[in-house]
C-alpha positions, 0 to 999 in steps of 0.5 A: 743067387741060390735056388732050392732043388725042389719046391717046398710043399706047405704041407711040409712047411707048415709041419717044421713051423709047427714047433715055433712056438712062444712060450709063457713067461715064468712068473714067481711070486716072492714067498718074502715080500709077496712081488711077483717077479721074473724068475731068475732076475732081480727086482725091486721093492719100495726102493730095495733091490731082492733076489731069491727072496734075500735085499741085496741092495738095501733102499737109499735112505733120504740124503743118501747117494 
């Protein structure tokens, strides 16, 4: 098994972990329907599927498949 050559102080460990860090999620909000959504994906509204403000997938009417 591999062993380092010199031990790691926590300093400079601590330093490269300094740089690991979780981001906030970008939310948009639908200047169309007014749905907040994740940016760069799809989403759905009252059955509709929207993406860039634009029905890609019109919602089913009652009886359709």
């Amino acid at each position: 098994m591999a062993h380092p050559k010199s031990r790691i102080s926590k300093q400079r460990k601590r330093k490269r972990r300094t740089h690991k860090k979780i981001t906030p999620v970008q939310v948009n909000v639908c200047k169309e329907t007014g749905e907040p959504h994740l940016r760069h994906r799809t989403y759905e509204v009252e059955g509709a599927t929207y993406y860039k403000g634009k029905v890609l997938i019109p919602a089913l009417e009652d009886g359709e498949e």
